[in-house]
FISEZA-388815 format. One record per residue: residue in three letters; z, y, x of N, C-alpha, C in turn; residue number from 0. Coordinates in pm, 1 decimal, always signed. Example, Ala and Ser with C-alpha at 12.3 -4.5 7.8 and 13.67 -1.06 7.14 Angstrom:
<rs>
(r 'ALA',(+780.0,-569.0,+1319.0),(+780.0,-450.0,+1230.0),(+780.0,-330.0,+1320.0),0);
(r 'SER',(+708.0,-225.0,+1285.0),(+714.0,-106.0,+1367.0),(+787.0,+3.0,+1290.0),1);
</rs>
This chain:
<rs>
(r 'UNK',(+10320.0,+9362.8,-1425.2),(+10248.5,+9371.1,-1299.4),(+10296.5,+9488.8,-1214.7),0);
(r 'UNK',(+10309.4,+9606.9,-1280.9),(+10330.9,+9687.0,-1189.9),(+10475.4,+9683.8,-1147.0),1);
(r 'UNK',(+10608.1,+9632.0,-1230.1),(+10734.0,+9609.0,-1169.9),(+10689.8,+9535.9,-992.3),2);
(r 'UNK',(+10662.0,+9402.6,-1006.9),(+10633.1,+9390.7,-891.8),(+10519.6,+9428.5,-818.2),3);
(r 'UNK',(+10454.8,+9443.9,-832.5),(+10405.1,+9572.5,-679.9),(+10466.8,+9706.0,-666.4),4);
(r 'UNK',(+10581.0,+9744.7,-749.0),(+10626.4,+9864.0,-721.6),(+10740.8,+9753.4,-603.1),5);
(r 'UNK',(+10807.1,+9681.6,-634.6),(+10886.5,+9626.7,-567.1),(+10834.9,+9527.8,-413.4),6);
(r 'UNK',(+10709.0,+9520.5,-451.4),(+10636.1,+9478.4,-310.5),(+10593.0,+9584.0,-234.9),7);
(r 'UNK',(+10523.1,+9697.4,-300.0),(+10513.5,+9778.5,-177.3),(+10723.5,+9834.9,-144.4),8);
(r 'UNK',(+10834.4,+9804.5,-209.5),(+10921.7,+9891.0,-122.1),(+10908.8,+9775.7,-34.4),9);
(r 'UNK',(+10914.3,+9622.7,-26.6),(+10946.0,+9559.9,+115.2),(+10853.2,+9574.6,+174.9),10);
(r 'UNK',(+10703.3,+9625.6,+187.4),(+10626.6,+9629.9,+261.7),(+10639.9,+9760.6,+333.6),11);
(r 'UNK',(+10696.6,+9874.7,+267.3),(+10720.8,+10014.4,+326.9),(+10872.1,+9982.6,+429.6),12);
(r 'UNK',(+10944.5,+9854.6,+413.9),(+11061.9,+9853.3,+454.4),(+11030.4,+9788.3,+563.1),13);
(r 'UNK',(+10915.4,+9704.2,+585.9),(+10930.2,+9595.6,+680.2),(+10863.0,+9731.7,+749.3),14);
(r 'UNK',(+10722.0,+9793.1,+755.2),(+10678.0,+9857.7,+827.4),(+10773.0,+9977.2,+933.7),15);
(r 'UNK',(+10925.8,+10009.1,+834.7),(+11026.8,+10087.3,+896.9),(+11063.4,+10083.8,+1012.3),16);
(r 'UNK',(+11062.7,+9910.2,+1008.7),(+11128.4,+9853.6,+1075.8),(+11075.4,+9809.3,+1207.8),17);
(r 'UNK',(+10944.2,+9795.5,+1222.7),(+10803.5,+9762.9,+1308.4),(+10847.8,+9866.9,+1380.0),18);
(r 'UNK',(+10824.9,+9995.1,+1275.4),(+10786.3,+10087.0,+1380.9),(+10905.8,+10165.7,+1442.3),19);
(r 'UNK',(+11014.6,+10127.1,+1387.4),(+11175.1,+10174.5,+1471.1),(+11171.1,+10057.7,+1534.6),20);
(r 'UNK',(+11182.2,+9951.1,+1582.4),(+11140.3,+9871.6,+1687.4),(+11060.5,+9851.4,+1829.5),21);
(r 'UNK',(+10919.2,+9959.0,+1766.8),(+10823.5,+9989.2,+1871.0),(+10826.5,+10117.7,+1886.4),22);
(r 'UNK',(+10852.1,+10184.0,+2043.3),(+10840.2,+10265.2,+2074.2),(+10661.9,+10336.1,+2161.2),23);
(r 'UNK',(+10584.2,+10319.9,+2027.2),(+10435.5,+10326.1,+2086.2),(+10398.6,+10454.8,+1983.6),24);
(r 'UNK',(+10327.1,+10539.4,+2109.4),(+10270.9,+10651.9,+2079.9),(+10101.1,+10624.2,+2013.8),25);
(r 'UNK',(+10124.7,+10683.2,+1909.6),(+9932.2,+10719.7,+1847.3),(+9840.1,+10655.7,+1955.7),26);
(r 'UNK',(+9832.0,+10703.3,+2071.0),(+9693.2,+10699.7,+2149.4),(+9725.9,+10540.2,+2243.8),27);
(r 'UNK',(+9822.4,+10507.9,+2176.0),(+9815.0,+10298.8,+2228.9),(+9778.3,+10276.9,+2103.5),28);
(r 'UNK',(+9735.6,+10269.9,+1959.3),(+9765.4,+10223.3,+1860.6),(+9571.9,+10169.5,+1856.4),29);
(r 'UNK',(+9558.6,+10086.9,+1917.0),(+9410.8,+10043.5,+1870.7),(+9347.2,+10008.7,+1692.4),30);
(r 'UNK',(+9432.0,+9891.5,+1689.4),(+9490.1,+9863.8,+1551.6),(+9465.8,+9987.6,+1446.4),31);
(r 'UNK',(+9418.2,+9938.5,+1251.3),(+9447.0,+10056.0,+1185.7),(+9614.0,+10085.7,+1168.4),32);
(r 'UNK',(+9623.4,+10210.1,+1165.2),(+9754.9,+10220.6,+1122.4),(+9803.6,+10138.3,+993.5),33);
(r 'UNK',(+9906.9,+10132.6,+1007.0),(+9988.5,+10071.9,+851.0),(+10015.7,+10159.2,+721.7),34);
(r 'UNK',(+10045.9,+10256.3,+811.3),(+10070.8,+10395.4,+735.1),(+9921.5,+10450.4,+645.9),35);
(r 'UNK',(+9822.5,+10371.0,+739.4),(+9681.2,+10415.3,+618.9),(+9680.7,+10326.3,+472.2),36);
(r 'UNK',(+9741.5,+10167.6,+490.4),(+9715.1,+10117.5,+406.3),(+9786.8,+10116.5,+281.6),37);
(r 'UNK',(+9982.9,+10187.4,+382.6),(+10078.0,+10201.9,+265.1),(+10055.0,+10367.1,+194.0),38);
(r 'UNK',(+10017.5,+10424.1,+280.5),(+9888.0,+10535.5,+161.6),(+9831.3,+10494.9,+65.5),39);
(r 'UNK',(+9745.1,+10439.9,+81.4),(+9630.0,+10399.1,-22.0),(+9693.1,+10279.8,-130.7),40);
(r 'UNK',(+9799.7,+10185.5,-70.9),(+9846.4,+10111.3,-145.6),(+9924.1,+10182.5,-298.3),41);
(r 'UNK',(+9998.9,+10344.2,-219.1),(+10104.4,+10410.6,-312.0),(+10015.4,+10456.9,-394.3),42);
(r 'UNK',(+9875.5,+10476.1,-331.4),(+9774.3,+10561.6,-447.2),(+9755.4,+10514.4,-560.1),43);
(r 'UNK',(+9743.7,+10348.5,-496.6),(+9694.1,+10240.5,-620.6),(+9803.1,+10234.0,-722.9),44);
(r 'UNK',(+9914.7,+10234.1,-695.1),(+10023.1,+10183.1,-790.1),(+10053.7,+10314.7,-856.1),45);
(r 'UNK',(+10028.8,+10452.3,-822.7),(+10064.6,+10565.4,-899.5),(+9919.3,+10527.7,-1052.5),46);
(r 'UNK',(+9852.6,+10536.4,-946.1),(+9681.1,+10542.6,-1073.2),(+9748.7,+10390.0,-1175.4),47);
(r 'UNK',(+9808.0,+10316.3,-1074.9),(+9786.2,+10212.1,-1204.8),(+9914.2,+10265.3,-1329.1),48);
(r 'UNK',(+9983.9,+10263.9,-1284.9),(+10134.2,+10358.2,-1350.6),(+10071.7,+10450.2,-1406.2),49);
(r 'UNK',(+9978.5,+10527.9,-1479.6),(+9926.3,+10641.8,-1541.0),(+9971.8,+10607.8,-1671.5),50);
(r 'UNK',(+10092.5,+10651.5,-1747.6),(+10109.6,+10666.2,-1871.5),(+10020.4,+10674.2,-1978.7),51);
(r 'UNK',(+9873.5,+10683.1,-1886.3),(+9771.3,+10732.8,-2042.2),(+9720.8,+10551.5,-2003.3),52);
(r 'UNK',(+9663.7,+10491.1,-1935.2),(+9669.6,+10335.6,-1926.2),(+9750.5,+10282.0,-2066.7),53);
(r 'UNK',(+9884.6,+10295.5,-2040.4),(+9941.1,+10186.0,-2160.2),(+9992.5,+10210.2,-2265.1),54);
(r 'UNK',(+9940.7,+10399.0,-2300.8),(+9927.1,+10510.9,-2410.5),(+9827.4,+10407.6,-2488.9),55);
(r 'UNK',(+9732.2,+10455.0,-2446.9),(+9596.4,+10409.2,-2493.0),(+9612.3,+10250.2,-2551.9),56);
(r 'UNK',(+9608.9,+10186.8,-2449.9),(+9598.2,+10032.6,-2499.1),(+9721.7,+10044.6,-2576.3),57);
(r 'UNK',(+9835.9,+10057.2,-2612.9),(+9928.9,+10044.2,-2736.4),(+9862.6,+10107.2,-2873.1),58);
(r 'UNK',(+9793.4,+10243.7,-2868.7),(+9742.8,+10340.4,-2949.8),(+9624.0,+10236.0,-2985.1),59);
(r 'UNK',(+9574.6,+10142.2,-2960.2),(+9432.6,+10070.6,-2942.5),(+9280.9,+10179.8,-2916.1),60);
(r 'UNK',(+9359.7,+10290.8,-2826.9),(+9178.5,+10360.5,-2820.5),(+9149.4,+10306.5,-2685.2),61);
(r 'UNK',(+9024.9,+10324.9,-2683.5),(+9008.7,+10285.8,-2549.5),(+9065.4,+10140.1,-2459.7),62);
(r 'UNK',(+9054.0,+10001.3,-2555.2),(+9186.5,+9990.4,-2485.7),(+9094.6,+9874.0,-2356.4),63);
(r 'UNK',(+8919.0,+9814.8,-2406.4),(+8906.8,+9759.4,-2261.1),(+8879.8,+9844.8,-2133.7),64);
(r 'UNK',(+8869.5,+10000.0,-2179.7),(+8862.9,+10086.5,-2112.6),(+8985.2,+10112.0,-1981.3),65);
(r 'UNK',(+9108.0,+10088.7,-2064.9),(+9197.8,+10151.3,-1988.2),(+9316.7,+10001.7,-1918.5),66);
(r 'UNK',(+9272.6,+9893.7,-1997.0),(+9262.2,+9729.3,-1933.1),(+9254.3,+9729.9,-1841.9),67);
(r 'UNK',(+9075.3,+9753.5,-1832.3),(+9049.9,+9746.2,-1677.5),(+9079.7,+9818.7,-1586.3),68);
(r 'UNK',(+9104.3,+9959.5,-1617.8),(+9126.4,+10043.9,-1541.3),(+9264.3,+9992.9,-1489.2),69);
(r 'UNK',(+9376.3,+10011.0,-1534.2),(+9469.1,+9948.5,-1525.9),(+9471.6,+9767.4,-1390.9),70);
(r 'UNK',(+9392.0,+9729.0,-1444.2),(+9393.9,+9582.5,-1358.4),(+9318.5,+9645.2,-1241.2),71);
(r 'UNK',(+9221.5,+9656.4,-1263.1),(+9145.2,+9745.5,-1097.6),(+9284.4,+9778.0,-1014.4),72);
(r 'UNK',(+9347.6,+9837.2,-1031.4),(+9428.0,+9921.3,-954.7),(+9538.7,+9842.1,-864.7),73);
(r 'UNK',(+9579.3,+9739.9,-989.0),(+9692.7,+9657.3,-953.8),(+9589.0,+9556.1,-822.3),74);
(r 'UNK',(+9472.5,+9534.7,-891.5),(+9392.5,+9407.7,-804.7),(+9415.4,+9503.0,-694.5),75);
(r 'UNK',(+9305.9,+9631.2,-648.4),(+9340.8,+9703.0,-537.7),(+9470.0,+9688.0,-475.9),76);
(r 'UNK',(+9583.4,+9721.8,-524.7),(+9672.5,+9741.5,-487.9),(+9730.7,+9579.9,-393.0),77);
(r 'UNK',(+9666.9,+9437.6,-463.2),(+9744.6,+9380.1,-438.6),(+9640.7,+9309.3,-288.8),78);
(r 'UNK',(+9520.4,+9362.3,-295.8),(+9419.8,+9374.3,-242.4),(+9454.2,+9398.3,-23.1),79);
(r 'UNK',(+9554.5,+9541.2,-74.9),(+9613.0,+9611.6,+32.5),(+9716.5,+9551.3,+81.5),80);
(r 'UNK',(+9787.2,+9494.0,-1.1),(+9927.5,+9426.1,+24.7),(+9915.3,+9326.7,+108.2),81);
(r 'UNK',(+9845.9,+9239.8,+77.0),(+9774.4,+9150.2,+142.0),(+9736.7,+9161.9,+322.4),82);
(r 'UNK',(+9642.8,+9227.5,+318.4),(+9604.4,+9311.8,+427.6),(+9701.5,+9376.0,+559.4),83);
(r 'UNK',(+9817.7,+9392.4,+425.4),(+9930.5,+9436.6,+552.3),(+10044.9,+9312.9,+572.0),84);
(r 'UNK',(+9986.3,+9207.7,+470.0),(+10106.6,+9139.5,+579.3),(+10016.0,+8969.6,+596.9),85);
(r 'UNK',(+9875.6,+8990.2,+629.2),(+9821.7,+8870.6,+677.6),(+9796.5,+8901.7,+857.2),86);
(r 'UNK',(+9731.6,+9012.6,+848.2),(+9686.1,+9028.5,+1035.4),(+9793.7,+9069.1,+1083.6),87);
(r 'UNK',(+9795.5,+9018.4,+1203.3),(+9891.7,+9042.3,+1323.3),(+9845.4,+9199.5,+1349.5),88);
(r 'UNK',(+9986.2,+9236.6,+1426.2),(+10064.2,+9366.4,+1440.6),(+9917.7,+9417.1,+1597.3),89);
(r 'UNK',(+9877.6,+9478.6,+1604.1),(+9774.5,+9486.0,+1768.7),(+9841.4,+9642.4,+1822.3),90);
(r 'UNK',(+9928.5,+9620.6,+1939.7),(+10005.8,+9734.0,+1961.6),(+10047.9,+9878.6,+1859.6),91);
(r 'UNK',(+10081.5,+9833.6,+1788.7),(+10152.0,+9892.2,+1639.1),(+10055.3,+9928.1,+1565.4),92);
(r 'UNK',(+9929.9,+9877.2,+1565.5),(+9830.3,+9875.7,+1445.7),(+9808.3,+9730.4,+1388.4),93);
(r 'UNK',(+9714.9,+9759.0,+1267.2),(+9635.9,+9618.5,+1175.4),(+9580.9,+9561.2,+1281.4),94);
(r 'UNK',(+9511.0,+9471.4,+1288.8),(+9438.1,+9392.6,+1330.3),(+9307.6,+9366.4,+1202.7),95);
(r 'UNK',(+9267.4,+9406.8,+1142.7),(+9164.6,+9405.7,+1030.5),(+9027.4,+9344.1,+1049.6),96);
(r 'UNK',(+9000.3,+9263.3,+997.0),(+8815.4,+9215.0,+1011.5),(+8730.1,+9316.6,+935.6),97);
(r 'UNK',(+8642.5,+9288.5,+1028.0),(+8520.1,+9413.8,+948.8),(+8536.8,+9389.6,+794.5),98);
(r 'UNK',(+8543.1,+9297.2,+747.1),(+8511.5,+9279.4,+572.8),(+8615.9,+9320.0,+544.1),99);
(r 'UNK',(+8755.3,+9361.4,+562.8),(+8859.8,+9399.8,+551.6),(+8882.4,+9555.1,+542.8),100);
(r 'UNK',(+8843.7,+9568.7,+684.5),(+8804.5,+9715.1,+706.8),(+8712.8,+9808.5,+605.8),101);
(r 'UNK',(+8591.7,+9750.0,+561.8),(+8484.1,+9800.0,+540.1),(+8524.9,+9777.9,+302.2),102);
(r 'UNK',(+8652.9,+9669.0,+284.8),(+8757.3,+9709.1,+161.2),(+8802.9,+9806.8,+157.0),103);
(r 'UNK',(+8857.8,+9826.3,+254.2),(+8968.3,+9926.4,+245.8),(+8916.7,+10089.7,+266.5),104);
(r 'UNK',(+8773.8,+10107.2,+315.9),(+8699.4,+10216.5,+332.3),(+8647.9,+10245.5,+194.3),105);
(r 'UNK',(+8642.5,+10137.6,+96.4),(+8582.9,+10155.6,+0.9),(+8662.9,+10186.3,-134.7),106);
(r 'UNK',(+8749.8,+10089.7,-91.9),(+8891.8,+10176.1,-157.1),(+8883.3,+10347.2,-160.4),107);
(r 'UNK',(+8929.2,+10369.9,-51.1),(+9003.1,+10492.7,-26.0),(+8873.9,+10608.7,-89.2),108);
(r 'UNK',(+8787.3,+10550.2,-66.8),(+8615.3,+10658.4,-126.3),(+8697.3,+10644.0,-235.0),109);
(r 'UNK',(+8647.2,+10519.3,-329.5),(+8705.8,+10528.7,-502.7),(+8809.2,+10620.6,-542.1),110);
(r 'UNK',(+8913.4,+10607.0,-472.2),(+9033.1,+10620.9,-529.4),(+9106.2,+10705.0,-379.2),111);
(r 'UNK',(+9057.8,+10866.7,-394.8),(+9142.1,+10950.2,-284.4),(+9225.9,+11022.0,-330.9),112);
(r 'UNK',(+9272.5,+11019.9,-452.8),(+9364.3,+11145.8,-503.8),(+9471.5,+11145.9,-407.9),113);
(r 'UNK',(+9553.5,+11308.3,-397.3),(+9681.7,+11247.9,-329.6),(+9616.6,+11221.1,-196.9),114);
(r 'UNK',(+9583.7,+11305.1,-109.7),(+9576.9,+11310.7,+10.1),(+9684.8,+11297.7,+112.7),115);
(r 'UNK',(+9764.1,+11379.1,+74.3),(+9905.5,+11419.8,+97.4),(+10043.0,+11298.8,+86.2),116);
(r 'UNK',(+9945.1,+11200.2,+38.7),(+10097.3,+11090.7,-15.5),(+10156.3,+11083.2,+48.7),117);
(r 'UNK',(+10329.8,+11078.4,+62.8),(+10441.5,+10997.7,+162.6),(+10465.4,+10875.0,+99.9),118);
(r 'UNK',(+10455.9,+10786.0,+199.8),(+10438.0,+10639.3,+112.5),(+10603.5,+10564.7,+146.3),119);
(r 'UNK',(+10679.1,+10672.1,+221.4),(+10797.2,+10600.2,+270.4),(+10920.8,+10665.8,+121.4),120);
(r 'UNK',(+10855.5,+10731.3,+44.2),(+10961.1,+10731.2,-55.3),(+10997.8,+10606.6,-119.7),121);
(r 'UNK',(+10920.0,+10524.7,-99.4),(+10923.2,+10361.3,-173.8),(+11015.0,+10295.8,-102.4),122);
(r 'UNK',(+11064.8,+10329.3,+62.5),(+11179.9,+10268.0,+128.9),(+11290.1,+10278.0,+19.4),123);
(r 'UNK',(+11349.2,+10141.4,+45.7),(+11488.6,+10083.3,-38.8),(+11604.7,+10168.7,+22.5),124);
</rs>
């Protein structure tokens, strides 16, 4: 699981490259959520799910529906976001997001804020 979403978020960090070297639109046109919020939170998901103690554990058998789920949560999140960034249309270089969408992805980012700081364009190919 996590091979590919490590390999889906790079085309999703690649396509977004490309959006936004294409569009020459400043922050204060961007109605839309940024993309850059979701490929944040997306990189968050796939680091937490990638946690060496995840597939420590379940090999070791401690913990292991413990660290299962933990593990699947992350990837679901993750694939959750992916989604998100490539179903709504582009709204002057933002998401286009529905409230129930929006109000995921707020709930996400509560759960799971580590890594404030992420650069999510290290995942570019």
């Amino acid at each position: 699981y996590q091979h590919d979403a490590e390999r889906r978020l790079t085309q999703l960090v690649d396509a977004e490259t490309r959006r936004h070297r294409d569009a020459e639109i400043t922050a204060s046109q961007r109605p839309g959520v940024p993309a850059s919020r979701l490929l944040s939170q997306a990189a968050r998901e796939l680091l937490l799910a990638e946690s060496s103690d995840w597939a420590f554990q379940i090999y070791q058998g401690t913990t292991v529906q413990y660290s299962t789920r933990r593990f699947e949560s992350h990837i679901q999140r993750f694939n959750m976001i992916a989604e998100m960034l490539s179903e709504p249309p582009a709204v002057a270089g933002g998401l286009s997001l529905s409230s129930e969408q929006l109000a995921l992805l707020e709930e996400i980012e509560r759960r799971d804020n580590i890594f404030p700081e992420i650069e999510w364009r290290v995942y570019r190919s």
